[in-house]
C-alpha positions as CSV (number, residue, x, y, z in Angstrom):
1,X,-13.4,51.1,22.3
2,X,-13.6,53.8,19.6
3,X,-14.2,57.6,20.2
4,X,-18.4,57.2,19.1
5,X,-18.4,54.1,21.9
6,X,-16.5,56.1,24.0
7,X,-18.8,59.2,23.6
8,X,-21.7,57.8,23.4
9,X,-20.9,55.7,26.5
10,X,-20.2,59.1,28.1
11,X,-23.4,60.5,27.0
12,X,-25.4,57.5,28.0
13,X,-24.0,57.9,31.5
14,X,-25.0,61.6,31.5
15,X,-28.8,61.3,30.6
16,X,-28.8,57.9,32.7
17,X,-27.9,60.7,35.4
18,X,-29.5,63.5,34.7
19,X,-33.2,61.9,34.0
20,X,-31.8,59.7,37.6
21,X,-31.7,63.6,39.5
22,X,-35.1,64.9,37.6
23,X,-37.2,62.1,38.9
24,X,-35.7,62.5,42.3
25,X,-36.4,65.9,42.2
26,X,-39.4,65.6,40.8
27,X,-40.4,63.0,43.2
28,X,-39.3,65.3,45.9
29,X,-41.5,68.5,44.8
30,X,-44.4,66.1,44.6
31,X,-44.1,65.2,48.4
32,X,-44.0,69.0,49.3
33,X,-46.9,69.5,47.3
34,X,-48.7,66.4,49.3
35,X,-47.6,67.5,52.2
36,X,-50.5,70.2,52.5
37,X,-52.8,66.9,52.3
38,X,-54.3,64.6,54.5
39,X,-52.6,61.6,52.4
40,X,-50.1,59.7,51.9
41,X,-47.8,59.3,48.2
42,X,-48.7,55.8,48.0
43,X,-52.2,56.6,48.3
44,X,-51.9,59.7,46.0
45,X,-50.4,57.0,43.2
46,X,-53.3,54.8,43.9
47,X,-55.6,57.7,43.1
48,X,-54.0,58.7,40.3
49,X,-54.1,55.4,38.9
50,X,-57.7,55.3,39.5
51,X,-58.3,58.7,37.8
52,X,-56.3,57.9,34.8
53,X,-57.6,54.0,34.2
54,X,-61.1,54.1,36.2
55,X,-62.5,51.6,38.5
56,X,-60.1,48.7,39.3
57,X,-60.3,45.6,41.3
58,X,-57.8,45.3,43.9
59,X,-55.7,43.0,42.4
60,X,-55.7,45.2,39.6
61,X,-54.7,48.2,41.5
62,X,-52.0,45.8,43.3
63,X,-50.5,45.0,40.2
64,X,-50.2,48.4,39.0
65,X,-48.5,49.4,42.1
66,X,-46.3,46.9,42.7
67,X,-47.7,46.4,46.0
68,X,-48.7,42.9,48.0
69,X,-52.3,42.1,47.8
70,X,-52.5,42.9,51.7
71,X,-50.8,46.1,51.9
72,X,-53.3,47.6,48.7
73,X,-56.3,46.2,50.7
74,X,-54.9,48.0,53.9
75,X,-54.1,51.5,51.8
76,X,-57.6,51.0,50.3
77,X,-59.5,50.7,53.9
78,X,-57.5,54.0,54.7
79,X,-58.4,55.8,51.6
80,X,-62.0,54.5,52.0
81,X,-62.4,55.8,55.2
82,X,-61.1,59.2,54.2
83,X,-63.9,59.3,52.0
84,X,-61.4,59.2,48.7
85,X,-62.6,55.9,47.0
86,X,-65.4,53.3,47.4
87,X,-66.1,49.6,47.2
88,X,-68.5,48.5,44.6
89,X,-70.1,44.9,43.8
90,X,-70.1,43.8,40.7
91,X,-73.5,43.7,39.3
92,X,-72.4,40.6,37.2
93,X,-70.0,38.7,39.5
94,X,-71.0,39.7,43.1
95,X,-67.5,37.9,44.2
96,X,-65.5,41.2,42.1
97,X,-65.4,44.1,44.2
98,X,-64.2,47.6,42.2
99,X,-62.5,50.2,43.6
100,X,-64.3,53.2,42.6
101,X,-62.9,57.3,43.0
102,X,-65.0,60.0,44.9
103,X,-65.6,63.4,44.5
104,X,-63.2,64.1,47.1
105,X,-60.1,61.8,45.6
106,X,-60.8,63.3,42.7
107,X,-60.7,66.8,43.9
108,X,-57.4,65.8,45.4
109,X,-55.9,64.4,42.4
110,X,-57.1,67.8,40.1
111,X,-55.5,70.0,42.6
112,X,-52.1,67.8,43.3
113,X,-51.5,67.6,39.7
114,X,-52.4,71.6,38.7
115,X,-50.0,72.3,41.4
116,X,-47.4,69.9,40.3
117,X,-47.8,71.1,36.1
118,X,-48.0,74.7,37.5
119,X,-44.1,74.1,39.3
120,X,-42.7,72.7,35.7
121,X,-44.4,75.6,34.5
122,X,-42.3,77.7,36.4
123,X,-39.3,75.6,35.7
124,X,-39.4,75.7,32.0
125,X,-40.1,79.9,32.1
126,X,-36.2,80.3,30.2
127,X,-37.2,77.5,27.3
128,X,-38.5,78.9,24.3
129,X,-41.5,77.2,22.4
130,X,-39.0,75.2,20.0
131,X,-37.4,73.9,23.2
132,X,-39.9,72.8,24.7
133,X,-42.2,71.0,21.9
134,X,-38.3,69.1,21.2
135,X,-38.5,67.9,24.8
136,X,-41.9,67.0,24.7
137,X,-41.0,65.1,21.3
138,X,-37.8,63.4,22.6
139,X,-39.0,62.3,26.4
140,X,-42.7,60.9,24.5
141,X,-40.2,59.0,21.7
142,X,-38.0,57.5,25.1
143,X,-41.3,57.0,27.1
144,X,-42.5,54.5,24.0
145,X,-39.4,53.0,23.7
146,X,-39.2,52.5,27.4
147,X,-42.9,50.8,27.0
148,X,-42.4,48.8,24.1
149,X,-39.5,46.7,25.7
């Protein structure tokens, strides 16, 4: 192995461990802030996947997930009584059901996620501007590469 595998190895290990700790402790932060909620992290990410790609069928939301059929019906029925989403008929195929967000799961997800961009706010206080539009640059390049394969 020459001195470029062998550093670039190195360095490969080092962002494979470093973006490994952000996401936990990102991951963790976002339970805190959930914590002063009345729901669950699997039902915020259903939520949120619901806010960002509208109404969805379950299967659709199942996929998205990662989930069995079963368990997004069952975290569905719990969000639905909590007011957060709704079921609606398809006006074309009364067979389709959508899952639709309420006021309330929306409210939710706005707050959640101003609390969650206000904490990385705080984090990145010691970056200057050039800093952080090269992040922003280099983790949206990764995030397509990441999506394309």
């Amino acid at each position: 192995m020459s001195n470029n595998e062998m550093r670039s190895h190195g360095t490969v290990a080092f962002l494979e461990k470093e973006l490994r700790y952000i996401s936990h402790l990102i991951k963790q932060k976002g339970r805190e802030i959930l914590s002063n909620y009345t729901i669950t992290p699997p039902q915020f990410i259903a939520l949120q996947w619901l806010h960002e790609s509208g109404d969805m069928t379950i299967g659709e939301l199942s996929n998205k997930m990662y989930l069995a059929f079963s368990t997004t019906t069952d975290l569905v029925d719990r969000m639905e009584k909590s007011e957060l989403v709704v079921r609606i008929r398809d006006d074309q195929d009364r067979r389709v059901v959508h899952i639709h967000l309420l006021e309330e799961g929306e409210r939710i997800i706005q707050e959640v996620i101003e609390k969650r961009q206000n904490y990385l706010h705080e984090l990145l206080v010691d970056f200057d501007n050039q800093e952080i539009e090269m992040l922003s640059k280099l983790l949206y390049k990764l995030h397509l590469q990441m999506v394309e394969d």
